[in-house]
FIZARO-818433 format. One line per field, with one value per residue: residue number from 1; x, y, z of N, C-alpha, C, CB in turn. Coordinates in nm, 4 decimals. Glycine has a CB too. Example, Ala and Ser with C-alpha at 12.3 -4.5 7.8 and 13.67 -1.06 7.14 Angstrom:
2
seq = (1  2)
nX = (1.3190  1.2850)
nY = (-0.5690  -0.2250)
nZ = (0.7800  0.7080)
caX = (1.2300  1.3670)
caY = (-0.4500  -0.1060)
caZ = (0.7800  0.7140)
cX = (1.3200  1.2900)
cY = (-0.3300  0.0030)
cZ = (0.7800  0.7870)
cbX = (1.1308  1.4084)
cbY = (-0.4473  -0.0598)
cbZ = (0.9046  0.5725)
***
This chain:
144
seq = (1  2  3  4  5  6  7  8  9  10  11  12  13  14  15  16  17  18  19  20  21  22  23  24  25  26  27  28  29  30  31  32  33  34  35  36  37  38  39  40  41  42  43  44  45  46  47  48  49  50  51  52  53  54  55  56  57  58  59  60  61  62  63  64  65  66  67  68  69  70  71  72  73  74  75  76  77  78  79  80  81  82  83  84  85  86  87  88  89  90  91  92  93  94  95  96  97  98  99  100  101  102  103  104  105  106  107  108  109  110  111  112  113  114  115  116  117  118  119  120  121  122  123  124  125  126  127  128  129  130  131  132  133  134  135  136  137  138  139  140  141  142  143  144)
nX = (9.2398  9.0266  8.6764  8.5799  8.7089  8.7920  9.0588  9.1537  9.1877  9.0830  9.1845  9.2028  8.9688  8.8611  8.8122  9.0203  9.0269  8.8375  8.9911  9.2051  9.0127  8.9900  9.1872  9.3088  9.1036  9.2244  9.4305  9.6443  9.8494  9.8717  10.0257  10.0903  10.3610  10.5347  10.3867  10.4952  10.4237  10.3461  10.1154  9.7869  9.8456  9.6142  9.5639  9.5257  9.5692  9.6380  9.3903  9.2399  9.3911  9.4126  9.6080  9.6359  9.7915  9.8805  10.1344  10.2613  10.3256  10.5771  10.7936  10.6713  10.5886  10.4411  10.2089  10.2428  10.1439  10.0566  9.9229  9.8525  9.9228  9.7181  9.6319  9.7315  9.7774  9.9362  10.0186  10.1144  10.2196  10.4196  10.6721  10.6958  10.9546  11.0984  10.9874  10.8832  10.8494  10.6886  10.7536  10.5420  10.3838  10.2628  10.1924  10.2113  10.0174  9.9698  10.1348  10.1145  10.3193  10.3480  10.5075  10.6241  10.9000  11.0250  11.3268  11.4287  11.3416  11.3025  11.2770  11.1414  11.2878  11.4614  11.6284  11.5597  11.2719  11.1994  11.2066  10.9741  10.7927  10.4703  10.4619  10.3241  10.2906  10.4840  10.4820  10.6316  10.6931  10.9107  11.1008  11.3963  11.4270  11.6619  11.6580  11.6413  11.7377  11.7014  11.9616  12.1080  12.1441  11.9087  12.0075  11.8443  11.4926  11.2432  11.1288  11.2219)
nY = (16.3145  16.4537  16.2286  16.3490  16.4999  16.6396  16.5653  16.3698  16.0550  15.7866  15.5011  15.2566  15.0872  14.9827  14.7639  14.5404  14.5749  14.7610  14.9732  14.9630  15.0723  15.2950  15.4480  15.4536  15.6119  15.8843  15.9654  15.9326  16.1214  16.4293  16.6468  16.4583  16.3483  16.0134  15.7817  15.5927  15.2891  15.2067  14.8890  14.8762  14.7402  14.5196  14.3627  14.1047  13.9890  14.1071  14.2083  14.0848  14.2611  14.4877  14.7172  14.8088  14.9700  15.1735  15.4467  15.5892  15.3991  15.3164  15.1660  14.9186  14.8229  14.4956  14.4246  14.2408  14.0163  13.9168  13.6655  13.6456  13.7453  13.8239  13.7431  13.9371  14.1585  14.3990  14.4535  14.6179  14.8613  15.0401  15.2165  15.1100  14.9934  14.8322  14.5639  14.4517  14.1588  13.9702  13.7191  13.5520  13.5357  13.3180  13.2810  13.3809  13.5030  13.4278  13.6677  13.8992  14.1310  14.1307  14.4239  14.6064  14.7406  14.5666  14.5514  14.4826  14.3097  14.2750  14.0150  13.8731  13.6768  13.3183  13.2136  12.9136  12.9478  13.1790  13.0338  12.8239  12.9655  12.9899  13.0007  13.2027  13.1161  13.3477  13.5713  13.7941  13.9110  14.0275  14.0746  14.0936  14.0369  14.0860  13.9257  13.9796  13.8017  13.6936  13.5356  13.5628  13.6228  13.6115  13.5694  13.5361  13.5020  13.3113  13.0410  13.0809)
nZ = (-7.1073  -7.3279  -7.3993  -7.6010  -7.7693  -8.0939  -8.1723  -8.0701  -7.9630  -7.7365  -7.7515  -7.6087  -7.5579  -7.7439  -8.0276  -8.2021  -8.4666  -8.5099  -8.4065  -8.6539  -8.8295  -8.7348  -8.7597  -8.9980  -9.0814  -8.9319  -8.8149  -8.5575  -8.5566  -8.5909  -8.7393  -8.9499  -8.9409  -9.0005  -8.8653  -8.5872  -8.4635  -8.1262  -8.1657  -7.9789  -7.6373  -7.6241  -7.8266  -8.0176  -8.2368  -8.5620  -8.7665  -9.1321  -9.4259  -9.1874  -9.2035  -9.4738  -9.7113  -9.6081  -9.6256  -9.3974  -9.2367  -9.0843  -8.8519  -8.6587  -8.3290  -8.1744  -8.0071  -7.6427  -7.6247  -7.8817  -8.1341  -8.4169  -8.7057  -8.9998  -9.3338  -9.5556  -9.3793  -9.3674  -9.6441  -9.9132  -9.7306  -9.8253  -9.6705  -9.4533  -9.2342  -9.0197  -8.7941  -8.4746  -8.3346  -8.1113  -7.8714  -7.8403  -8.0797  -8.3431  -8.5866  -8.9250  -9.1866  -9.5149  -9.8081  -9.5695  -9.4954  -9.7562  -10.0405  -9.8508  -9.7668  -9.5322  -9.3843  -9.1426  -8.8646  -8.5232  -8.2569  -7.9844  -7.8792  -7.8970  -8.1834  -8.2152  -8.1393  -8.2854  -8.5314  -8.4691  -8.5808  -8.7920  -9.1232  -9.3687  -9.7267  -9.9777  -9.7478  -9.7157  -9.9717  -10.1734  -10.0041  -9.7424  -9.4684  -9.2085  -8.9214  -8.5702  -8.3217  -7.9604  -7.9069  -8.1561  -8.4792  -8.8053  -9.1119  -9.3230  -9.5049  -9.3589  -9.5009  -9.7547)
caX = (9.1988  8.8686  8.6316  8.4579  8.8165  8.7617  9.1748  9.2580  9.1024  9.1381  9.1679  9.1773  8.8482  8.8288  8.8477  9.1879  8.9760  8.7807  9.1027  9.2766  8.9557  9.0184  9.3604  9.3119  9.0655  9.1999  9.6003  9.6425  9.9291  9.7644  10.1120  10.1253  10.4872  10.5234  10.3254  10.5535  10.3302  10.3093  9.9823  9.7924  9.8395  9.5265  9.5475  9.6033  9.6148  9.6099  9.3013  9.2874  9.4008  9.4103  9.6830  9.6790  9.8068  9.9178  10.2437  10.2624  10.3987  10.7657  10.8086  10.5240  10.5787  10.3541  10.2090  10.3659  10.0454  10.0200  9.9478  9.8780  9.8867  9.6707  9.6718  9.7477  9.7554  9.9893  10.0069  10.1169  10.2659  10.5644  10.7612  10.7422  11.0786  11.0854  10.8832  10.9040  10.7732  10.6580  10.7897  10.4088  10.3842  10.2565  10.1593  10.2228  9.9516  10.0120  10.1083  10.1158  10.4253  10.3930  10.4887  10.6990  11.0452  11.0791  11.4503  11.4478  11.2918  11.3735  11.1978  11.2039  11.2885  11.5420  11.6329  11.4819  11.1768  11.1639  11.2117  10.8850  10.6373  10.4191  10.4980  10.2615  10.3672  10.5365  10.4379  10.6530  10.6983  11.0492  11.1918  11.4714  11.4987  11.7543  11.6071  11.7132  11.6798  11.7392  12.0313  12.1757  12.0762  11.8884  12.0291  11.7458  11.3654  11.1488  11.0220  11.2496)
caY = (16.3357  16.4285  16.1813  16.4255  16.5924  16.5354  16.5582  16.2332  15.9285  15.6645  15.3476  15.1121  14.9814  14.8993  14.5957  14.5540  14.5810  14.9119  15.0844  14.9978  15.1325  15.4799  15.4958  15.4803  15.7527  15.9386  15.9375  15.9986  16.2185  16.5458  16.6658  16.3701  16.2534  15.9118  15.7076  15.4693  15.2298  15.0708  14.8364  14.8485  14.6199  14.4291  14.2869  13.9376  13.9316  14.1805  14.1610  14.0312  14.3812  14.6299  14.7979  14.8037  15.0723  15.3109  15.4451  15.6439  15.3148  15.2516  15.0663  14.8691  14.7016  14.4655  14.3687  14.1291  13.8406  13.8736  13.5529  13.6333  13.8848  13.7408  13.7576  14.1107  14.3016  14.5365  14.4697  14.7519  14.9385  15.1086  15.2769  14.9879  14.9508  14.7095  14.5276  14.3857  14.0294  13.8894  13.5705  13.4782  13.5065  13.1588  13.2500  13.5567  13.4618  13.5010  13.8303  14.0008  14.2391  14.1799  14.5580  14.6702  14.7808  14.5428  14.4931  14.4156  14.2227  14.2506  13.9341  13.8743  13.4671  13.2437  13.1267  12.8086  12.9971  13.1950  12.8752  12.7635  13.0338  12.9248  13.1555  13.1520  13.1839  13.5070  13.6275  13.9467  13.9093  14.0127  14.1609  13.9964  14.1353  14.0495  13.8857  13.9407  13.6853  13.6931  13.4460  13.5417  13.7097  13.5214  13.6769  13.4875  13.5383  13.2388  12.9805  13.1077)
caZ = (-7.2440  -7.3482  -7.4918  -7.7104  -7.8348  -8.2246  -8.2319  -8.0139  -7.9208  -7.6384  -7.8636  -7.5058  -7.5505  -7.9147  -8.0854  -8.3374  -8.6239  -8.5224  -8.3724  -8.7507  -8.9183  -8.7408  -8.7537  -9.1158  -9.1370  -8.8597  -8.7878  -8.4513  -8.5363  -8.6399  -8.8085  -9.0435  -8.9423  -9.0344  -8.7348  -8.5105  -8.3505  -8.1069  -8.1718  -7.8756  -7.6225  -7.6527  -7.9507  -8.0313  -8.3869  -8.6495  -8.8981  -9.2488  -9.4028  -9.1196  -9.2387  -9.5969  -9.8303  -9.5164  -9.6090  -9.3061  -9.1588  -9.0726  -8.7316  -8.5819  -8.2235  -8.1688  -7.8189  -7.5897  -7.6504  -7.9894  -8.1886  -8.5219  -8.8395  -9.0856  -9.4509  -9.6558  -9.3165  -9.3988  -9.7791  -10.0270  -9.6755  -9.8514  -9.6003  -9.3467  -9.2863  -8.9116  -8.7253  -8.3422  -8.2998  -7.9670  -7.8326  -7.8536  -8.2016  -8.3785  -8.7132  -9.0456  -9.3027  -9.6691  -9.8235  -9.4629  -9.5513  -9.9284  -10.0991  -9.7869  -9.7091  -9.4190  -9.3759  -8.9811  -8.7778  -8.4001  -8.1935  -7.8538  -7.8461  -7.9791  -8.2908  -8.2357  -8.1195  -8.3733  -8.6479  -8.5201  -8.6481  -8.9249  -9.1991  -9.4805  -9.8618  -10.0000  -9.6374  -9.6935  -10.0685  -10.2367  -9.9098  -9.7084  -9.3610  -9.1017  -8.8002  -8.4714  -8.1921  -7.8034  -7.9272  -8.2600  -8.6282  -8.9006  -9.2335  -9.4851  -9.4498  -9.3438  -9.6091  -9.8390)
cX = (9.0467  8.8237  8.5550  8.5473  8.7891  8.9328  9.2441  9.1329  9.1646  9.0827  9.1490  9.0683  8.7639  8.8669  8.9533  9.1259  8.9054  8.8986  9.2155  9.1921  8.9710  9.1527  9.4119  9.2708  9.1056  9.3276  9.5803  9.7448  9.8924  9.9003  10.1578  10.2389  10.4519  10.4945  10.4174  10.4655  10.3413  10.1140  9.9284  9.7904  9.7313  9.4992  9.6162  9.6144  9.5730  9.5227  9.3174  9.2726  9.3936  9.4687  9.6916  9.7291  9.8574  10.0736  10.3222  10.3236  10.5691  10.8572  10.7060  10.6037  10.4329  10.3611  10.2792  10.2707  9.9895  10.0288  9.9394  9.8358  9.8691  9.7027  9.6391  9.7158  9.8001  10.0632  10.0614  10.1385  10.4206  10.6686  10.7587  10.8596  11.1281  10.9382  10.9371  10.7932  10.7626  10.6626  10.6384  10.3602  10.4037  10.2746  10.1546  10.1687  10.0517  10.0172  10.0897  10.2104  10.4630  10.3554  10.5365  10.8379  11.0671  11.2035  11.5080  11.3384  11.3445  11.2463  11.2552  11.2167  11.4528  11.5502  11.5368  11.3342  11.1092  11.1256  11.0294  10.7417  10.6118  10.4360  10.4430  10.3277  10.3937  10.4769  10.5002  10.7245  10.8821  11.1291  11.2527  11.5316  11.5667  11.6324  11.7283  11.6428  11.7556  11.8917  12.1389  12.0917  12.0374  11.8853  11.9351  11.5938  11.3180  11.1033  11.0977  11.3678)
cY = (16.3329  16.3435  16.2523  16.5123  16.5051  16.5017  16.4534  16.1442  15.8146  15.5458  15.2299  15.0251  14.9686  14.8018  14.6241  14.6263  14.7474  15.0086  15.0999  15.0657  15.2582  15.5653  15.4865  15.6434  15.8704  15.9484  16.0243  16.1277  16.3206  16.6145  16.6153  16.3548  16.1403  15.8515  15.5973  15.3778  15.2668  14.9920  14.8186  14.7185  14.4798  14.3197  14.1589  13.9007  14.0794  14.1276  14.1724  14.2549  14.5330  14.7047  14.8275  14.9117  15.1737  15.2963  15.5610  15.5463  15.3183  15.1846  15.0604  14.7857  14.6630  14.4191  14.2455  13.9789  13.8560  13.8005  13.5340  13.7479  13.7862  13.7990  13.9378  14.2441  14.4324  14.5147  14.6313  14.8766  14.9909  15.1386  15.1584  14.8996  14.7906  14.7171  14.4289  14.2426  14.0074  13.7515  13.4836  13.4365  13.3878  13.1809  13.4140  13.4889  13.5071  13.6258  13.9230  14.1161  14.2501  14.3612  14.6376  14.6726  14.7238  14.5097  14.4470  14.3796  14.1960  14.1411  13.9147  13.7382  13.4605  13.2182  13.0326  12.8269  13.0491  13.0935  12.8024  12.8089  13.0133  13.0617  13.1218  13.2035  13.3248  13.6225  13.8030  13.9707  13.9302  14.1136  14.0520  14.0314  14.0406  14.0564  13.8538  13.9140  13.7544  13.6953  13.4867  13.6356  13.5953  13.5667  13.5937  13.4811  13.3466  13.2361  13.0710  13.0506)
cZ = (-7.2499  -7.4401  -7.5849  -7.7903  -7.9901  -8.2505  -8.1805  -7.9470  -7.8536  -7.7079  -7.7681  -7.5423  -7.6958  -7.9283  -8.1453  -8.4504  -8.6512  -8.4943  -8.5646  -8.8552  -8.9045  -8.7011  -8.9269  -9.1545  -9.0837  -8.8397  -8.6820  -8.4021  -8.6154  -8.7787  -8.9461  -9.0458  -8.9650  -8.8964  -8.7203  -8.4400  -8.1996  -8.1536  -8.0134  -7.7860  -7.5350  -7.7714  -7.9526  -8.1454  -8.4697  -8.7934  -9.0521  -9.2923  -9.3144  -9.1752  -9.4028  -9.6564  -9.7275  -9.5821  -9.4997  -9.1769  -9.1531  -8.9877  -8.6683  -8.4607  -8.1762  -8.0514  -7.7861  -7.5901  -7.7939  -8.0946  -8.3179  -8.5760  -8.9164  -9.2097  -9.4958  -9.5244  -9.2894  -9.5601  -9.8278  -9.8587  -9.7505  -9.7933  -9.4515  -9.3599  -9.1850  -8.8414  -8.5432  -8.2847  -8.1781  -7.9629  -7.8268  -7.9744  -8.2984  -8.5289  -8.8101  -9.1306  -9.4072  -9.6967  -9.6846  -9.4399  -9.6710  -9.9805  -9.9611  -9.7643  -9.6113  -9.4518  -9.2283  -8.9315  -8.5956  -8.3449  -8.0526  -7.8110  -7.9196  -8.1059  -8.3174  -8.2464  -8.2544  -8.5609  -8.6033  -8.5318  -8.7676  -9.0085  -9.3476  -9.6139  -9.8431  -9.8720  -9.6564  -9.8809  -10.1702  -10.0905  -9.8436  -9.5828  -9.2674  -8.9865  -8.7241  -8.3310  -8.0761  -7.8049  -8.0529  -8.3557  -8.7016  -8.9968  -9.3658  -9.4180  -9.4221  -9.4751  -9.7587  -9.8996)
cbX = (9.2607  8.7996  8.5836  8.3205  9.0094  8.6619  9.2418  9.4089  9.0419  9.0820  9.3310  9.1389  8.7352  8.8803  8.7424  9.2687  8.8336  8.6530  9.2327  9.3458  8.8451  8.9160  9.4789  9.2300  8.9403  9.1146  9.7385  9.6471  10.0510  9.7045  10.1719  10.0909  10.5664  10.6263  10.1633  10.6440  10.3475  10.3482  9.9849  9.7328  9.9437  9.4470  9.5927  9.5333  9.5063  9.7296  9.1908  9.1566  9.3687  9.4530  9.7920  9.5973  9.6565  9.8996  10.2757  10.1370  10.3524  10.8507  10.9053  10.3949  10.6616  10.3199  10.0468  10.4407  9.8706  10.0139  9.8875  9.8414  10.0150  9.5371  9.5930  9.5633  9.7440  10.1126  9.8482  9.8925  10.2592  10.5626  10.7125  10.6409  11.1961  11.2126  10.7939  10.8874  10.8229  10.5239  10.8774  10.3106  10.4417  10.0991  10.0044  10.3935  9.8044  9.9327  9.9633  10.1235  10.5369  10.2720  10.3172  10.6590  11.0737  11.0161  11.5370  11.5033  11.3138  11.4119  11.1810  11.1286  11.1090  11.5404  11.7329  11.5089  11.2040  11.2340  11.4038  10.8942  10.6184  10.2433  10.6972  10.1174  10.2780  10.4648  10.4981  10.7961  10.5891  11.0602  11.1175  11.5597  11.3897  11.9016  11.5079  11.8086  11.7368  11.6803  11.9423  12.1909  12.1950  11.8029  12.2341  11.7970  11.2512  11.0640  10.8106  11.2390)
cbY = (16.2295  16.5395  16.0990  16.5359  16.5843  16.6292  16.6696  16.2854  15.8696  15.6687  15.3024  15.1478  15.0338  14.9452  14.5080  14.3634  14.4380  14.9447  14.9918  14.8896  15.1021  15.5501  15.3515  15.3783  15.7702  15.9075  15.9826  15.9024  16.1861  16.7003  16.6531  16.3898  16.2437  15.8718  15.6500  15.5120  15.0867  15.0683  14.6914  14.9071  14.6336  14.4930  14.3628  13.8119  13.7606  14.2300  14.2202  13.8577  14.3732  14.6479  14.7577  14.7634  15.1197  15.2994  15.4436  15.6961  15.1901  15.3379  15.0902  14.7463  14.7405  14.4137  14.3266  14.1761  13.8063  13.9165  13.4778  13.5305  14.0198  13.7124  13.6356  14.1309  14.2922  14.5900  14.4378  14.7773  14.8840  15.1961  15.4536  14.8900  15.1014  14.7232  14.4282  14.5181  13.9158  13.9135  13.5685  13.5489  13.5676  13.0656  13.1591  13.6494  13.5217  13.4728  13.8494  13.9375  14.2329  14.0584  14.5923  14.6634  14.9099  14.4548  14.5883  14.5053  14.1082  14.4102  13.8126  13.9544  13.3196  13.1596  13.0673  12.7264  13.0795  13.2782  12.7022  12.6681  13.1818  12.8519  13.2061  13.1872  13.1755  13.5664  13.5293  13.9879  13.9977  14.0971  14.2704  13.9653  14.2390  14.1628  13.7721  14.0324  13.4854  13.5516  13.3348  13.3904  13.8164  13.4553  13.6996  13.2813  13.6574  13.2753  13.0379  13.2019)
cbZ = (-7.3380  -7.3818  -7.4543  -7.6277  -7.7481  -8.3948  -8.2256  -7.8644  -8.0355  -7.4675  -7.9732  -7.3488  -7.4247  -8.0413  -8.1951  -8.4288  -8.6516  -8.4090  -8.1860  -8.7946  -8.9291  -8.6351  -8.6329  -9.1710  -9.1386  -8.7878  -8.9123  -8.3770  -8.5501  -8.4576  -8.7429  -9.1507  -8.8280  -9.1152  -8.7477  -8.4107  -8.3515  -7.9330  -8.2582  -7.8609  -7.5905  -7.6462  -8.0627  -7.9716  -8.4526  -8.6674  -8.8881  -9.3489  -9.4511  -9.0015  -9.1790  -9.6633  -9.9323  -9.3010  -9.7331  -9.3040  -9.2029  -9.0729  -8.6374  -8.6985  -8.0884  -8.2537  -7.7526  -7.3897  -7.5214  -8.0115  -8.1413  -8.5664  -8.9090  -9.0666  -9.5378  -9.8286  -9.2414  -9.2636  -9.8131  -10.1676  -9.5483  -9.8813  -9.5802  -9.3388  -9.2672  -8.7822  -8.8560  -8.2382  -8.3476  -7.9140  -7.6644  -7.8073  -8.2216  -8.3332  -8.7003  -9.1190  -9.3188  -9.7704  -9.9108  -9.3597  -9.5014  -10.0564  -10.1608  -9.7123  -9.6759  -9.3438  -9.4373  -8.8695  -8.8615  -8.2965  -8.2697  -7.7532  -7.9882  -7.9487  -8.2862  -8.1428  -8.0259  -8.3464  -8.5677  -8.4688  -8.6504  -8.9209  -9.2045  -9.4727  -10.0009  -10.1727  -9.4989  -9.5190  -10.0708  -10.4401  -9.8036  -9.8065  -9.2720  -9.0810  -8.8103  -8.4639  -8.2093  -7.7144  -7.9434  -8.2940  -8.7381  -8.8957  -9.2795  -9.5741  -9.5857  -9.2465  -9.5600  -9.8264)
***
């Protein structure tokens, strides 16, 4: 891939925060289908709003060391329907899926595992997605 192609860009050696500023202005899918992630996998936390207001979202996997999505980072995503947690995964600020369609949740741990991520208020707001563990399903959201 060329670095000087204006129609694609090697995101490797960005930070989180600059790869979600030009994946805002910039959708790496030229077609405008609805973008599947993955987030790349450098990231260790998703910044306070990266994602906000995209409704071009609808399944995000997130890397395999990533420790936290902070507050409102995918806020007011609409069409974000799942998401793929990593068994690394400590902490979902406030409001971090408030104003999305999540209804799944695939994680790659246990139950128990999953029971001990900090999960801040109305973290995903009036949604109620099925989590699924290594181990089992968890049919009620966290902290609710």
């Amino acid at each position: 891939m060329a670095k000087n192609d204006k129609t694609t860009k090697d995101y490797s050696d960005m930070t989180y925060s600059e790869y979600a500023r030009c994946v805002k202005a910039n959708p790496p899918i030229a077609d405008k289908r609805l973008w599947r992630g993955p987030v790349p996998e450098s990231a260790k936390e998703i910044v306070f709003k990266a994602f906000r207001d995209r409704e071009d979202l609808v399944d995000v996997a997130f890397p395999k060391d990533l420790m936290a999505i902070r507050l409102s980072a995918f806020i007011n995503c609409k069409n974000l329907r799942s998401v793929s947690f990593p068994k690394t995964l400590k902490k979902v600020e406030s409001w971090a899926f408030a104003g999305t369609s999540l209804a799944e949740i695939r994680y790659d741990g246990t139950i128990e595992e999953f029971n001990r991520i900090k999960f801040g208020d109305d973290w995903c707001g009036d949604c109620k997605p099925v989590i699924h563990c290594t181990d089992g399903d968890i049919n009620h959201s966290p902290n609710s």
